[in-house]
Structures are given as structure tokens and as C-alpha cells.
MILOVEX-42969 format. One record per residue (C-alpha): z, x, y; residue number from 1. Coordinates in nm, 2 decimals. Example, Ala and Ser with C-alpha at 12.3 -4.5 7.8 and 13.67 -1.06 7.14 Angstrom:
<atoms>
<atom pz="0.78" px="1.23" py="-0.45" pos="1"/>
<atom pz="0.71" px="1.37" py="-0.11" pos="2"/>
</atoms>
This chain:
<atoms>
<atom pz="12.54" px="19.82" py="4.33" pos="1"/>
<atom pz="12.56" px="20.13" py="4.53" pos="2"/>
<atom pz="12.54" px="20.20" py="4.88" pos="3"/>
<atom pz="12.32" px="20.49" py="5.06" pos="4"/>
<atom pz="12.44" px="20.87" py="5.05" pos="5"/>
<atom pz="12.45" px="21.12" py="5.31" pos="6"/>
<atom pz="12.22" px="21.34" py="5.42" pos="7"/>
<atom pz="12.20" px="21.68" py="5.40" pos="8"/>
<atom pz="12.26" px="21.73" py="5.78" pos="9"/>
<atom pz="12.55" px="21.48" py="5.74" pos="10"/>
<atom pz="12.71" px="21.65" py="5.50" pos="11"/>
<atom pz="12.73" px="21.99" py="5.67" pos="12"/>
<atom pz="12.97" px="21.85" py="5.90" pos="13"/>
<atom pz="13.24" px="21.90" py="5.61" pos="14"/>
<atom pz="13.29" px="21.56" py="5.55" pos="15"/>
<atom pz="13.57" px="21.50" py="5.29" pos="16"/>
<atom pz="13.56" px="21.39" py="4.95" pos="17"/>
<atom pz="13.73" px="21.10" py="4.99" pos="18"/>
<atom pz="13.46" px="20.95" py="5.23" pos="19"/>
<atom pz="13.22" px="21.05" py="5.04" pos="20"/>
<atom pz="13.36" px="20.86" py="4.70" pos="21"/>
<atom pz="13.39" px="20.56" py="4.97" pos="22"/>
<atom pz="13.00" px="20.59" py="5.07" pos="23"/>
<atom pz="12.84" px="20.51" py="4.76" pos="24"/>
<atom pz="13.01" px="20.16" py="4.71" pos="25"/>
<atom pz="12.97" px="19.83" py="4.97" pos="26"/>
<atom pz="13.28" px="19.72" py="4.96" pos="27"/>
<atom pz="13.58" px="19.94" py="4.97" pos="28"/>
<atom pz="13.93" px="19.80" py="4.96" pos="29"/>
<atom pz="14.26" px="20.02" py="5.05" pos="30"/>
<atom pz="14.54" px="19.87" py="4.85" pos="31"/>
<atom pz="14.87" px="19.98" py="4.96" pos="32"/>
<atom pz="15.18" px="20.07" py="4.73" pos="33"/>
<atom pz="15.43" px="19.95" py="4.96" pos="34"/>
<atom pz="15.44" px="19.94" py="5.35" pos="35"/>
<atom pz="15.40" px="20.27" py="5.52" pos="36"/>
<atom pz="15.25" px="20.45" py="5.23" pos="37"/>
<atom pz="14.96" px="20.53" py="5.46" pos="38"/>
<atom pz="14.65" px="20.28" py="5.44" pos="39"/>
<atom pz="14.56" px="20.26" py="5.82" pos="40"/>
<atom pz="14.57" px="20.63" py="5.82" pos="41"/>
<atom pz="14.32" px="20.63" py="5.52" pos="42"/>
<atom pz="14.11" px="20.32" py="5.70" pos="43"/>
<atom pz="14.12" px="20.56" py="6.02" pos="44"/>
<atom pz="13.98" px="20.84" py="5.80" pos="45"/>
<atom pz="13.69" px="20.64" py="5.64" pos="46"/>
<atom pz="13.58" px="20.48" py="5.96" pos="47"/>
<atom pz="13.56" px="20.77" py="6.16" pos="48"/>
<atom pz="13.39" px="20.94" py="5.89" pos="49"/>
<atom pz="13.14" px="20.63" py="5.77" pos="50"/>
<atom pz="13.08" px="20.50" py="6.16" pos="51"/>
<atom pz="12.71" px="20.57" py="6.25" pos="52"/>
<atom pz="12.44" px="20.37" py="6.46" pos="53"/>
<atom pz="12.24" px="20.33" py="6.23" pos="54"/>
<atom pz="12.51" px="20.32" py="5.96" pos="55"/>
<atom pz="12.71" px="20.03" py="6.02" pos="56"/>
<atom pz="13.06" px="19.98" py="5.88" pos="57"/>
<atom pz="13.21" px="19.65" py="5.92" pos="58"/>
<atom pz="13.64" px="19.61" py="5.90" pos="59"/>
<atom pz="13.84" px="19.34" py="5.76" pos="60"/>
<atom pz="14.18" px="19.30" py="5.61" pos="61"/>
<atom pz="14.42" px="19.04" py="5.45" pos="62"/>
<atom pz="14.71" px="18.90" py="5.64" pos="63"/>
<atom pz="14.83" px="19.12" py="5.94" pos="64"/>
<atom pz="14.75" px="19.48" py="5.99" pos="65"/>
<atom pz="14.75" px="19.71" py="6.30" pos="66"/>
<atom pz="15.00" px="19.64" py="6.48" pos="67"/>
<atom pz="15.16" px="19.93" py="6.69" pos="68"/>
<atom pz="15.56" px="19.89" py="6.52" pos="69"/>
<atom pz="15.61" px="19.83" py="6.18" pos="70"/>
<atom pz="15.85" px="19.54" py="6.20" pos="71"/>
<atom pz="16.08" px="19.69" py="5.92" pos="72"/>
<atom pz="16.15" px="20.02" py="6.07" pos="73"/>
<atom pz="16.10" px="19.96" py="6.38" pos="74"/>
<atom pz="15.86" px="20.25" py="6.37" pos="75"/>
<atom pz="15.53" px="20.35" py="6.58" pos="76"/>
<atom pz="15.28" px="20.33" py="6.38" pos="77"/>
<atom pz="14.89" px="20.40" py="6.33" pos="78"/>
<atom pz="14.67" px="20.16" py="6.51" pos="79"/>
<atom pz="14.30" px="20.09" py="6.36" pos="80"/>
<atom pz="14.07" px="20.27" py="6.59" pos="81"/>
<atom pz="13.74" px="20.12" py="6.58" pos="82"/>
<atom pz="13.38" px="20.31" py="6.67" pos="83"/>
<atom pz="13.13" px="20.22" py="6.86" pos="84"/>
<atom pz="12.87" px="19.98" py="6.68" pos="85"/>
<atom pz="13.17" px="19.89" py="6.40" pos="86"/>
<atom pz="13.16" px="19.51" py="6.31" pos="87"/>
<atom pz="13.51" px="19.35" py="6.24" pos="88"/>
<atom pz="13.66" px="19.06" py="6.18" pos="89"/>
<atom pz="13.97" px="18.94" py="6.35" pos="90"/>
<atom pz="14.21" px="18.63" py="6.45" pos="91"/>
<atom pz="14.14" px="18.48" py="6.78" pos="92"/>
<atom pz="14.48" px="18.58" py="6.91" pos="93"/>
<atom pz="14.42" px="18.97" py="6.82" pos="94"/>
<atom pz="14.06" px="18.95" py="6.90" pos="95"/>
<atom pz="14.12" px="18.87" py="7.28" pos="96"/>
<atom pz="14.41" px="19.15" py="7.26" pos="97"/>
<atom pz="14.17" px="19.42" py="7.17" pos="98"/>
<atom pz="14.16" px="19.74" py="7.40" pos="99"/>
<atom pz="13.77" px="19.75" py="7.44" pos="100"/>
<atom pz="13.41" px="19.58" py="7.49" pos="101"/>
<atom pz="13.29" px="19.38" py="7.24" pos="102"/>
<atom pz="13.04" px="19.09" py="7.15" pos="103"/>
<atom pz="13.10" px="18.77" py="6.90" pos="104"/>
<atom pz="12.86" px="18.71" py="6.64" pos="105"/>
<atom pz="13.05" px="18.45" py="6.53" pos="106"/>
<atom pz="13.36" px="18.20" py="6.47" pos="107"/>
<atom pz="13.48" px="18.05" py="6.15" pos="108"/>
<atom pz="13.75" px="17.82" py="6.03" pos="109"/>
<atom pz="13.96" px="18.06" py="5.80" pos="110"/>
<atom pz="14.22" px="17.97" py="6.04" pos="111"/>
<atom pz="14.59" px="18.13" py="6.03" pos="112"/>
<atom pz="14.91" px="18.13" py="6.23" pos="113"/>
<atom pz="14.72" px="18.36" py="6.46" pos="114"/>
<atom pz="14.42" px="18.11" py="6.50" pos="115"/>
<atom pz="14.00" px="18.15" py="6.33" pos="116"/>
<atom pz="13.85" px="18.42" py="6.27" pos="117"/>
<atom pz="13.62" px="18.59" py="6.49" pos="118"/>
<atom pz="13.37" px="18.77" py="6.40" pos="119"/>
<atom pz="13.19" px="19.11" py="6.66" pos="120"/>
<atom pz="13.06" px="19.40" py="6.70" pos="121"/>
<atom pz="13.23" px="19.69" py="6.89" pos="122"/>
<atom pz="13.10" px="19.81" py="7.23" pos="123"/>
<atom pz="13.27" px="20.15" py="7.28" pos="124"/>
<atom pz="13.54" px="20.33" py="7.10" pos="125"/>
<atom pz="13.91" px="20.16" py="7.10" pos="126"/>
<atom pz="14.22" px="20.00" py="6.92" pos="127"/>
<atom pz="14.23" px="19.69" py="6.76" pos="128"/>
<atom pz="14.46" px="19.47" py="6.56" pos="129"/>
<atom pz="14.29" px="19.40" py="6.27" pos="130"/>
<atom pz="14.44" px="19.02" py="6.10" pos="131"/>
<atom pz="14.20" px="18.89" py="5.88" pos="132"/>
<atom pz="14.20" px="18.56" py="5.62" pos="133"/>
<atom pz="14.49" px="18.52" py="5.39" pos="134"/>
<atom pz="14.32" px="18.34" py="5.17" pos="135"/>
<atom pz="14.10" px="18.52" py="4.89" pos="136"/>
<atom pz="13.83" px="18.24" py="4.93" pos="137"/>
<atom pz="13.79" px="18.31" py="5.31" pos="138"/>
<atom pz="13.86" px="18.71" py="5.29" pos="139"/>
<atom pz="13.53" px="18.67" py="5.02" pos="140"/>
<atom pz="13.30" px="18.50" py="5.27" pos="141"/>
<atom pz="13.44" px="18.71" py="5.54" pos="142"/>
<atom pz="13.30" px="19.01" py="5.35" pos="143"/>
<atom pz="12.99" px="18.83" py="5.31" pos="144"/>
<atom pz="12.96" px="18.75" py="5.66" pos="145"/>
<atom pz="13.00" px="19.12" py="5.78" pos="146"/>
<atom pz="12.67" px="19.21" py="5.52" pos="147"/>
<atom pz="12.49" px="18.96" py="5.65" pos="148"/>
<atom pz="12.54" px="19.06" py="6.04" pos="149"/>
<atom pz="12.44" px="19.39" py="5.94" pos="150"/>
<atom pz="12.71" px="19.59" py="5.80" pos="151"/>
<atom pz="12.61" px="19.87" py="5.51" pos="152"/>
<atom pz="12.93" px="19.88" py="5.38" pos="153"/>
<atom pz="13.26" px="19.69" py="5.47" pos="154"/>
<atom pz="13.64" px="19.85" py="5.42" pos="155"/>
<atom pz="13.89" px="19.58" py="5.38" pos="156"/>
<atom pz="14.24" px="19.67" py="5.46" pos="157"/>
<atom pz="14.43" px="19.50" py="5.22" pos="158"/>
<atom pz="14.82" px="19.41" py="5.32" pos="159"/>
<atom pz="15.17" px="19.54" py="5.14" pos="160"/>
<atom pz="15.17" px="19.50" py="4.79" pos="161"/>
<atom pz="14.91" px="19.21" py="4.77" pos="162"/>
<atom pz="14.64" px="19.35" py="4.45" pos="163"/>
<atom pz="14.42" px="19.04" py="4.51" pos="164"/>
<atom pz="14.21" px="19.25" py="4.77" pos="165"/>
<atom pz="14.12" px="19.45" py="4.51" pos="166"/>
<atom pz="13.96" px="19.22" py="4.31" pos="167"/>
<atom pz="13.63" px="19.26" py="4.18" pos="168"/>
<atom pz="13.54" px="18.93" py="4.28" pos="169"/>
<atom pz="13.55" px="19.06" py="4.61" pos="170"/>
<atom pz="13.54" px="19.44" py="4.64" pos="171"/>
<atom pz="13.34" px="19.70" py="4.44" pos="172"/>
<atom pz="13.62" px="19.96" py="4.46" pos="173"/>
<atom pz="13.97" px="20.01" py="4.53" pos="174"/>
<atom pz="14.13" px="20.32" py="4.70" pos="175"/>
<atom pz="14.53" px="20.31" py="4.63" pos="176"/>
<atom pz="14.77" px="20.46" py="4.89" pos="177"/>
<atom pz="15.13" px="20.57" py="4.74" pos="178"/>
<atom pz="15.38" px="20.79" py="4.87" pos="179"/>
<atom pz="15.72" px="20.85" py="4.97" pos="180"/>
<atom pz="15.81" px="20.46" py="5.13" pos="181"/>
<atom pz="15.83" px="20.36" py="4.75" pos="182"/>
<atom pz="16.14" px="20.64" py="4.66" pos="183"/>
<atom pz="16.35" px="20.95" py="4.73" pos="184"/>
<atom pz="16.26" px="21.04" py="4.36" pos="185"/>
<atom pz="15.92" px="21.25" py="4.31" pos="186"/>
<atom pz="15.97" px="21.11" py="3.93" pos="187"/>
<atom pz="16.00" px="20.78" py="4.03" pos="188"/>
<atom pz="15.69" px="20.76" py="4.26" pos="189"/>
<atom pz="15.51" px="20.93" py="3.95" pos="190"/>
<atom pz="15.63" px="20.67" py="3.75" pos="191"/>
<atom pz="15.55" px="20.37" py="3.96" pos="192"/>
<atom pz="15.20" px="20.48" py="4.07" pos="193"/>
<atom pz="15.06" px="20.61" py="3.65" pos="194"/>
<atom pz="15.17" px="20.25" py="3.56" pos="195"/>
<atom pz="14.95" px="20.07" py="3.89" pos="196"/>
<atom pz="14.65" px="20.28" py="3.80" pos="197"/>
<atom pz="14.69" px="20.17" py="3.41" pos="198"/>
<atom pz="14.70" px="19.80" py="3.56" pos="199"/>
<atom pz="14.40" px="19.86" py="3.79" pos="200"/>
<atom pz="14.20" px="20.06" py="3.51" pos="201"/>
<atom pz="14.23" px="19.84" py="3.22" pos="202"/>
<atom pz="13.93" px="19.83" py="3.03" pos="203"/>
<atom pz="13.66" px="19.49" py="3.01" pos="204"/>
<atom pz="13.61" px="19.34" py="2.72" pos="205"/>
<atom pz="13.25" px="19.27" py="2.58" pos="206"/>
<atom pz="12.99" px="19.07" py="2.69" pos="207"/>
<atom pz="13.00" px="18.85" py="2.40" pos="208"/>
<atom pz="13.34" px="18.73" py="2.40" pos="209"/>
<atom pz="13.31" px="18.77" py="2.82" pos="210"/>
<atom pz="13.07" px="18.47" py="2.81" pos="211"/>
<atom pz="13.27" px="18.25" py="2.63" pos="212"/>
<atom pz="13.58" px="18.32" py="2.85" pos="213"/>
<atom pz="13.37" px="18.28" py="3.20" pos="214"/>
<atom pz="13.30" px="17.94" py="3.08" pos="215"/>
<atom pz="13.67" px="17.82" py="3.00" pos="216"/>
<atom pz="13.93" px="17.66" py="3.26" pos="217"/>
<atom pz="14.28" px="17.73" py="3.37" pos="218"/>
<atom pz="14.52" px="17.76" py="3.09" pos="219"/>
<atom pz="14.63" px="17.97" py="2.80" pos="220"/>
<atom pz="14.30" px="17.99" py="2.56" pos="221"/>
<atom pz="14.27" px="18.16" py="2.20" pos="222"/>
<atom pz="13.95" px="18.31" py="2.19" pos="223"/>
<atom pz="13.83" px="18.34" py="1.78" pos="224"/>
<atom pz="13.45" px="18.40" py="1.77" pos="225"/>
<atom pz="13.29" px="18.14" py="1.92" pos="226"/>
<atom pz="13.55" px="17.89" py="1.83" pos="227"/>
<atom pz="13.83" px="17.87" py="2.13" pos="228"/>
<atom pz="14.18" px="17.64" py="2.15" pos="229"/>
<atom pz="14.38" px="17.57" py="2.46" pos="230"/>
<atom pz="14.75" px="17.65" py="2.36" pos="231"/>
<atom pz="14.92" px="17.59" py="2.69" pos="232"/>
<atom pz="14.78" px="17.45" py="3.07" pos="233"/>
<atom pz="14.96" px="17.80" py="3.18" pos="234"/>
<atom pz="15.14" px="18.08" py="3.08" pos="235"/>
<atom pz="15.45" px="17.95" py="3.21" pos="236"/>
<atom pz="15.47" px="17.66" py="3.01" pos="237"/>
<atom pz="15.35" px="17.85" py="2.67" pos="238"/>
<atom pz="15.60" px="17.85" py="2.37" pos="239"/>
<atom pz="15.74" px="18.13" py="2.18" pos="240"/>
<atom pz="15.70" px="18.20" py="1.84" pos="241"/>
<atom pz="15.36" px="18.16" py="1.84" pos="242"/>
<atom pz="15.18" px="18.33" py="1.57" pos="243"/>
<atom pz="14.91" px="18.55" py="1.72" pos="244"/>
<atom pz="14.86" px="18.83" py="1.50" pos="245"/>
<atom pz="14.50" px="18.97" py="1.51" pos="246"/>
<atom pz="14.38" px="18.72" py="1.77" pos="247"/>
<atom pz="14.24" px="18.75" py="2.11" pos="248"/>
<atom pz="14.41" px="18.55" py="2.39" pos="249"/>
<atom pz="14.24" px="18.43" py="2.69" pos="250"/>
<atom pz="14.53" px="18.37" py="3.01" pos="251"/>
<atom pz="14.27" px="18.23" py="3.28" pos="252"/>
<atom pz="14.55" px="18.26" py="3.56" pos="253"/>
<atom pz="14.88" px="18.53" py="3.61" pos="254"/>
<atom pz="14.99" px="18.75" py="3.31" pos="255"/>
<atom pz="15.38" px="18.77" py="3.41" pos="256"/>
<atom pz="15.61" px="18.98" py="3.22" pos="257"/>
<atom pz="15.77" px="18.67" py="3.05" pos="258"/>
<atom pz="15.42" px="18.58" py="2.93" pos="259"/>
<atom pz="15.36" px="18.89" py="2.80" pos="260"/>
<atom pz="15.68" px="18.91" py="2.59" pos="261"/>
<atom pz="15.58" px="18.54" py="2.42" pos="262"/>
<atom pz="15.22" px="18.68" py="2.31" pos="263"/>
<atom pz="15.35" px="19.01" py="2.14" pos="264"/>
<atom pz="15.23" px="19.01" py="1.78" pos="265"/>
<atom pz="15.05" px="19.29" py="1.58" pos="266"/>
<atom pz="14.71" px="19.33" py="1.64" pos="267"/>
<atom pz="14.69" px="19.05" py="1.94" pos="268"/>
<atom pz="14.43" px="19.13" py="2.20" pos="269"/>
<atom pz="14.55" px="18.94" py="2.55" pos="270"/>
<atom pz="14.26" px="18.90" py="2.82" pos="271"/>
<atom pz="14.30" px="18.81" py="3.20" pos="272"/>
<atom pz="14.08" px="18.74" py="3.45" pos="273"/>
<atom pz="14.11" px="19.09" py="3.67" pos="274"/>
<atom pz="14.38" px="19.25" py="3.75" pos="275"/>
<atom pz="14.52" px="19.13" py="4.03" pos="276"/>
<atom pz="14.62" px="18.86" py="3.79" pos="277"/>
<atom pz="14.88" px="19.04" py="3.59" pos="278"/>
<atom pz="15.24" px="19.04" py="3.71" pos="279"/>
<atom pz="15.40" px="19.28" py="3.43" pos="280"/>
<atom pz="15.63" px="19.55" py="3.49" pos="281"/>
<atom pz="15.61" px="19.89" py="3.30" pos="282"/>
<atom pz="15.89" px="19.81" py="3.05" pos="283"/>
<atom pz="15.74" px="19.47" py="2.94" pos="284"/>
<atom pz="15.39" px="19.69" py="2.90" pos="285"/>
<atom pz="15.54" px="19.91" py="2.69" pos="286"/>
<atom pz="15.72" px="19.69" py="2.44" pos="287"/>
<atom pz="15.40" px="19.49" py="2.40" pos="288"/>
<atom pz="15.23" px="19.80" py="2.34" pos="289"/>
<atom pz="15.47" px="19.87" py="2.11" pos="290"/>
<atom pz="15.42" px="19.58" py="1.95" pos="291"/>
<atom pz="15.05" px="19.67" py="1.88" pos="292"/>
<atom pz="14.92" px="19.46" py="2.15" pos="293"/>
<atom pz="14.63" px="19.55" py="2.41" pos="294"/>
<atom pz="14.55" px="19.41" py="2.72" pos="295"/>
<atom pz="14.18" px="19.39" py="2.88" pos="296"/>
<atom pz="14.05" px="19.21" py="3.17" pos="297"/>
<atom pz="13.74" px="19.02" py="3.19" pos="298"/>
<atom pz="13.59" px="19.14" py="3.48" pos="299"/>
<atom pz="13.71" px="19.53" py="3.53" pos="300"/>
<atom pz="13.77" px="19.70" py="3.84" pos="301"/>
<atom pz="13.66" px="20.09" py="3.98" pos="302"/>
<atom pz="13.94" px="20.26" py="4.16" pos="303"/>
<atom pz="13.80" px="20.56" py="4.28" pos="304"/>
<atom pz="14.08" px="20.70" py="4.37" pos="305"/>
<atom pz="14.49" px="20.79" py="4.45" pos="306"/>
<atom pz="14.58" px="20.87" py="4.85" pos="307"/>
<atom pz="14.94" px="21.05" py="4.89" pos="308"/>
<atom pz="15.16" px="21.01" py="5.21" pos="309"/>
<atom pz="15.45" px="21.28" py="5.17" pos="310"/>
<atom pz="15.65" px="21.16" py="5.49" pos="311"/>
<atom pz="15.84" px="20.83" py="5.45" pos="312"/>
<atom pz="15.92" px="20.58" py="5.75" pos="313"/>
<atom pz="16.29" px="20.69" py="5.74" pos="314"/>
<atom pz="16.20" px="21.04" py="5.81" pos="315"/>
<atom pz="16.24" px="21.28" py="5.52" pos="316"/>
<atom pz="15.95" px="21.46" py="5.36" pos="317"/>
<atom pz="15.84" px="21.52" py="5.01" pos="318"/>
<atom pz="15.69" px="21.84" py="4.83" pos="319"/>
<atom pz="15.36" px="21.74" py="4.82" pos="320"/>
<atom pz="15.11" px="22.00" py="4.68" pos="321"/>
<atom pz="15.44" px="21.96" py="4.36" pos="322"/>
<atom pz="15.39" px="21.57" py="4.38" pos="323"/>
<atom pz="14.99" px="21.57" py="4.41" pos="324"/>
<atom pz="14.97" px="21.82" py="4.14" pos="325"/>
<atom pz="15.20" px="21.56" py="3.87" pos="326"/>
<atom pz="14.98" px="21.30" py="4.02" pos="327"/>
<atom pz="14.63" px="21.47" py="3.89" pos="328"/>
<atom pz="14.75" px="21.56" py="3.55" pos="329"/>
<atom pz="14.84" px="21.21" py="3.51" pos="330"/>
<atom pz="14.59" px="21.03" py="3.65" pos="331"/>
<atom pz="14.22" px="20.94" py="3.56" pos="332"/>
<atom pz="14.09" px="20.96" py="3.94" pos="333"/>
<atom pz="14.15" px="21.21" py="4.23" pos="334"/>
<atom pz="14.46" px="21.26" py="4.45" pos="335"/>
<atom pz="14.46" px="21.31" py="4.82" pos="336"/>
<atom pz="14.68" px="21.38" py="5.07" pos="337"/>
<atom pz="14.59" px="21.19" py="5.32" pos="338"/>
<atom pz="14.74" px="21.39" py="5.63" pos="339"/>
<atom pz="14.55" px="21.69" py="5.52" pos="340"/>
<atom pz="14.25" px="21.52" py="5.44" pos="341"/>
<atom pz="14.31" px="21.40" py="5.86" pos="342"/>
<atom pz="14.35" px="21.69" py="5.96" pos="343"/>
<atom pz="14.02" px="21.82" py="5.85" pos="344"/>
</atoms>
């Protein structure tokens, strides 16, 4: 499923690539690195480039995001910046803070520290903190919601380090913000970031066996034609020294590095739900690999692409045409800085 493209009259007012990539899908999530590796900035960006009357772009987010400090740092940062005809979806306790008109469409029980969530539609132009559901369940009928009240697309602001935003249970693409908040070291943020996109990108398997695995519950499963086993209620409590050589392994629930290490055999084909399931550094990836194991998800997800943010909260700035330039001939989408893209 696709959403609309933009005119010819729309796109002679230079819009950037990055909004564009963003149009054609309903549900966008920005998953963030690490804090301050830019994603408000990018959510500014696509709203002010995706907000039209009669384009509607509703705005979610998991857990807290928005607020004027980040509480680490002590830092100003970014605030979302709604547009005029946005639909979002709120707390109570941020809702009645917001800095403009609006009008509720509705209230739901996904309740948090911060009270329900309200759903409306902006009035006028103006700043908002934007703290949706925590829960995946809710932040799914959230999204749901905002289609149904009208919106043609939805962005979900997902927060710090949380990859279950991005799941393709509830989004139909992922836009990944890295930068300098994750390290001094240009290597390092290279590093970090080419082993998050092999996570996010890891190929589905087929349909066939797909079918099988939909159909199975929680637990550790081996997956052998149409015959399957249950070798352990979770990967936590699965033995070592199994031997799996050749065999395709079904985890229907987290893929930890530990878990990892107790499937490597020769041949053996682990599967997990998506991949905001798996839990593995790059090392344990590697070695597994090494071993002449694969890993595919069941239901795969489309990143379309790789935002950059040079500066980090502390202050000190990073070379980064040198760092977006590593980060292209590495990686299978496109990079953007997102201050320049801004700044357009």
C-alpha cells in the first residue's frame, strides 16, 4: 500500500527528497539512534513539507517527545510544530498544554503517567508536546484511529532507542536518524549505524514456510517442512548443544545475543518475528555468521532511508559531507543531513 504523490505544481516548490520518499507510504516512523540524533528536527521537516488542506497528515509518537529541554543535557531543544489542519494524538496533560486552537475528535483509554490519549485536529499553526501510547497495542490503534478521522498519511515519532515503532505491524516504513550523540568517533558512528540498517533490512523468508510460522505460539520452534517441534517456551530458557545443522529455527519472541550464540550451527537458518524483536549486538552477528548461520524475519520491514545530525548535544561538530559520504558507500538507502535538508 502506497500513499498519493505530488503534483507537478507541488513539486516545483523544491520539495526535498526525503519528503518525497515519506509521501508514497501511510505510515512513516522516525526511529532514533540515540537521544538527540535529530528525529524532531526530521518530524519538523516532513510535516511542514507533507501538511496540506486537503492532504492531511496526522502525528503520533511512543512515550514522551517534544518537550522544550532534553532532560539529559539540559539542552533547548526542537519542539514539534504542528500545521494547521494536522491531526495528532496526545496525553491529556500535554494536550491542554498545547500553544494553539484545536478541536477533539476523540478520547481513548491508552492511558499513561500523563493521563488518555486525546485525539484532534489543529486549528492554526503552533507547538505541541507530542506523548503518545507506550504500549505497541495502543500506539497500533492510535495509528488506526488517525486514518480513520481523516489522516492520508500518519508520522509516528518513535522514542530513544525503542525499534518496536518500526515494526511492520504498525508502520509501512522506517526513517533512522543517527549522528554525533552516539560517538566522538566518525568510525564508530559508521560502525554502529551499517550494523542497525543490517538489523532493520534483513530479508523475509517465503511464504510457504511464513504460513506455517504465523500459525505457531510463543516459544522456540524448529521449522522442518511442514513438520514443526517446540524446543524451548523462550529463548531464554533454550539449552545449548543443540544440534541444528541445516535446520530452520523459528524464535516467536526476542532474539538476544545469548540466544543467538546457542543456535550457531552450520547451515541453521534462525527466523524472528520482525525486527524489533532481535536484541543482538554486532560481534554475536558476526560469529553466527561465521558460523554459517542466517537470520530472516518473518514479516520484513522498508527503511527508506539514513538522516545524519553532525552537531552533538555537548557541542562539538562532525565532518559531515566525510561522514555522509562513508555512510552512502555502505549503506543500501540514502543519507541525509538533516540540517541541510532544513535549510532548504
Amino acid at each position: 500500500m502506497t500513499g498519493r504523490r505530488f503534483s507537478s505544481s507541488r513539486k516545483s516548490e523544491k520539495v526535498s527528497r526525503l519528503i518525497e520518499l515519506a509521501s508514497l507510504h501511510p505510515v512513516v516512523s522516525i526511529v532514533g539512534m540515540e537521544k538527540n540524533t535529530g528525529k524532531t528536527v526530521v518530524l519538523n521537516h516532513l510535516i511542514k513539507g507533507l501538511s496540506g488542506e486537503s492532504d492531511v497528515t496526522g502525528i503520533t509518537s511512543v512515550g514522551l517527545e517534544g518537550e522544550r529541554y532534553d532532560q539529559v543535557y539540559l539542552t533547548e531543544k526542537p519542539e514539534i510544530t504542528l500545521r494547521r489542519g494536522n491531526l495528532f494524538a496526545t496525553s491529556e496533560k500535554d494536550f491542554r498544554s498545547r500553544r494553539f486552537p484545536a478541536t477533539v475528535l476523540d478520547v481513548r483509554e491508552f492511558r499513561s503517567p500523563l493521563g488518555r490519549t486525546v485525539f484532534a485536529r489543529a486549528r492554526s499553526d503552533g507547538k505541541v508536546i507530542i506523548s503518545g501510547p507506550s504500549i505497541v497495542d495502543y500506539l497500533s490503534q492510535t495509528v488506526r484511529l488517525l486514518r480513520e478521522f481523516g489522516a492520508r498519511r500518519v508520522l509516528v515519532d518513535s522514542s530513544t532507542s525503542r525499534l518496536s515503532p518500526g515494526s511492520p505491524a504498525v508502520v509501512d516504513a522506517i526513517i533512522l536518524a543517527t549522528g554525533a550523540a552516539l560517538s566522538i568517533s566518525p568510525g564508530e558512528i559508521v560502525r554502529r549505524t551499517i550494523h542497525q540498517v543490517k538489523i532493520i533490512t534483513l530479508p523475509g523468508v517465503e511464504k510457504e514456510a511464513g504460513d506455517i510460522m504465523e500459525g505457531l505460539g510463543n516459544g522456540v520452534w524448529t521449522v522442518d517442512g511442514p513438520e514443526v517441534k517446540l524446543l524451548a517456551v523462550s529463548s531464554l530458557s533454550m539449552e545449548s548443544g543443540l544440534d541444528l545443522s541445516g535446520r530452520t529455527v523459528y524464535v516467536n519472541g526476542s532474539l538476544t545475543s545469548r540466544a543467538l550464540g546457542k543456535l550457531a550451527a552450520p547451515g541453521v537458518r534462525v527466523v524472528v518475528r520482525d525486527f524489533s524483536r532481535i536484541f543482538v549486538d554486532e560481534e554475536s552477528l558476526r560469529s553466527f555468521q561465521r558460523h554459517g548461520g542466517s537470520v530472516n524475519v518473518l514479516h520484513s520491514a522498508r527503511l527508506l532511508a539514513v538522516t545524519l545530525n553532525p552537531v552533538s548535544p555537548s557541542g562539538y561538530s562532525l565532518r559531515s559531507g566525510q561522514l555522509k559520504e562513508t555512510l552512502e558507500r555502505f549503506l543500501p538507502v540514502p543519507v541525509f543531513n538533516i540540517l541541510e535538508e532544513e535549510d532548504r
